[in-house]
C-alpha positions in Angstrom: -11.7 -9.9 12.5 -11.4 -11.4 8.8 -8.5 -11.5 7.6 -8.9 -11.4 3.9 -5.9 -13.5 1.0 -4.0 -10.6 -0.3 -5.1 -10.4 -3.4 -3.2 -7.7 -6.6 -5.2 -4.6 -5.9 -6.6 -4.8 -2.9 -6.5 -1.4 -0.8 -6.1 -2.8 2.9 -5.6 -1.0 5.9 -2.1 -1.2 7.5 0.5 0.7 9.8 2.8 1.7 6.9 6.3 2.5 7.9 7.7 5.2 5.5 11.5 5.2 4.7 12.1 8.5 6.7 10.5 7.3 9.2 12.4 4.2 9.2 16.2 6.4 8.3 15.3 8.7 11.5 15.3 5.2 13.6 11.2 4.7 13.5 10.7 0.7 13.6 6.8 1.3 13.9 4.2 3.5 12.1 2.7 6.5 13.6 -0.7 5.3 12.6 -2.6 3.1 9.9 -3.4 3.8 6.4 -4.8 2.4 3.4 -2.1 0.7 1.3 -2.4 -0.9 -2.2 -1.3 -4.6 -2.3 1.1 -4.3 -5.3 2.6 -7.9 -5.1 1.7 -11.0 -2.9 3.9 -14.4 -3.2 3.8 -17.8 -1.5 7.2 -18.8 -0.5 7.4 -22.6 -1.4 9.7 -23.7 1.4 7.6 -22.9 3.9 4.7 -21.5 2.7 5.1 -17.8 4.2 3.6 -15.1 1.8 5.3 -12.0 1.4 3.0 -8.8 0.5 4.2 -5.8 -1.3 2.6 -2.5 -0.5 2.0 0.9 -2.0 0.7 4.2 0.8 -2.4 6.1 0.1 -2.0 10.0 1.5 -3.8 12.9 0.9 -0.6 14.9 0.5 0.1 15.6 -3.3 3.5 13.9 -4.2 6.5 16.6 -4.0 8.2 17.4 -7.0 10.7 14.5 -6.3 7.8 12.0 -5.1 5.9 10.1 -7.6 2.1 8.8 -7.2 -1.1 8.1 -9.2 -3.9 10.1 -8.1 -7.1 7.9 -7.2 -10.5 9.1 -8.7 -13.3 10.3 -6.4 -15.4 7.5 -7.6 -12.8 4.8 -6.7 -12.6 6.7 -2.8 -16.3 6.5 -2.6 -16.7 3.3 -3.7 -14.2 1.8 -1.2 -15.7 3.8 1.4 -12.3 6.2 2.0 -13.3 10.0 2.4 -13.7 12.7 -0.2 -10.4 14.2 0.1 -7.9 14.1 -3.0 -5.5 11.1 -2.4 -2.8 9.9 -4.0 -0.9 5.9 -4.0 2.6 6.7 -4.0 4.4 4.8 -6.3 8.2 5.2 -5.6 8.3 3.7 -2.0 6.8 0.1 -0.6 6.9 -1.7 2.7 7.3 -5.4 2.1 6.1 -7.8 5.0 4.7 -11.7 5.8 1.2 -11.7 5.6 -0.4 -11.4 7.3 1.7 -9.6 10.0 0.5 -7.7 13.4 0.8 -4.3 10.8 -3.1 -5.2 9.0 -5.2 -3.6 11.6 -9.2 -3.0 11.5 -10.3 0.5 9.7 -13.4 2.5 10.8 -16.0 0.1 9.8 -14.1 -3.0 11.8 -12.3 -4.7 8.7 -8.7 -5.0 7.3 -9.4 -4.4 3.6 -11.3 -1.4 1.5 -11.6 -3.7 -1.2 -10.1 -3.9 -4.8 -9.0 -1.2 -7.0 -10.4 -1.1 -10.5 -8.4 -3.3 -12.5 -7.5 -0.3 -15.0 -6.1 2.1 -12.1 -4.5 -1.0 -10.7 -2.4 -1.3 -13.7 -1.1 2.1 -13.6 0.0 2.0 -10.5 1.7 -1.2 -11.0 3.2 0.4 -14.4 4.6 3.4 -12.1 5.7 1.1 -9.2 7.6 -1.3 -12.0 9.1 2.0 -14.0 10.3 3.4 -10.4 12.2 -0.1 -9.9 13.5 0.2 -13.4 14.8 3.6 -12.5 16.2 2.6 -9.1 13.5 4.9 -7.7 12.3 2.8 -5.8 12.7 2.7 -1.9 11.6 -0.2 0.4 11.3 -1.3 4.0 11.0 -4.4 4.2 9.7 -5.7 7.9 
């Protein structure tokens, strides 16, 4: 399996632990999902990087859930279903890349590929203005 350098933007496939999950004593996910990479840094003392990470779901955010909705032609061209999906931007898993959470999708491989750069800066926008808010929740693994 190739294991890809997280790159800004890249939709990879990993077992995301949600905050509930994690607050009802979860320390694993129930199952992978694709996740937005959102922020990956080298750590100069010993070279670790740690990688930021936004969920993809197909449930519309609740009214107290926010998320960026991800065109058709973005799903299609990362080969993800036709099903309305949504990044959710007020919640990220933080972990070392590139951690036993990456694990293979359908067709055998870690990432989906890159969003568009445009969509990529809204959700970063949204991810940034929920930190700003103190929105935004993190598990950090």
């Amino acid at each position: 399996m190739v294991i890809p350098d997280p790159e800004i933007g890249l939709v990879i496939h990993f077992n995301y632990l949600w905050k509930r999950e994690l607050e009802r004593g979860r320390d694993n996910a129930r199952y992978a999902r694709p996740c937005a990479v959102i922020l990956a840094r080298r750590r100069d003392s010993d070279g670790t990087i740690r990688v930021v990470v936004a969920p993809v779901t197909q449930a519309p955010p609740a009214a107290d859930t926010v998320g960026v909705e991800i065109p058709l032609a973005v799903k299609t061209h990362l080969g993800l279903d036709a099903e309305r999906s949504w990044i959710i931007t007020d919640e990220v898993d933080e972990f070392v890349w590139p951690g036993f959470d990456l694990q293979p999708n359908a067709a055998g491989k870690v990432a989906y590929g890159p969003l568009p750069n445009r969509l990529f800066q809204r959700v970063r926008r949204s991810v940034l203005d929920c930190l700003d808010a103190q929105r935004l929740a993190r598990v950090i693994r």
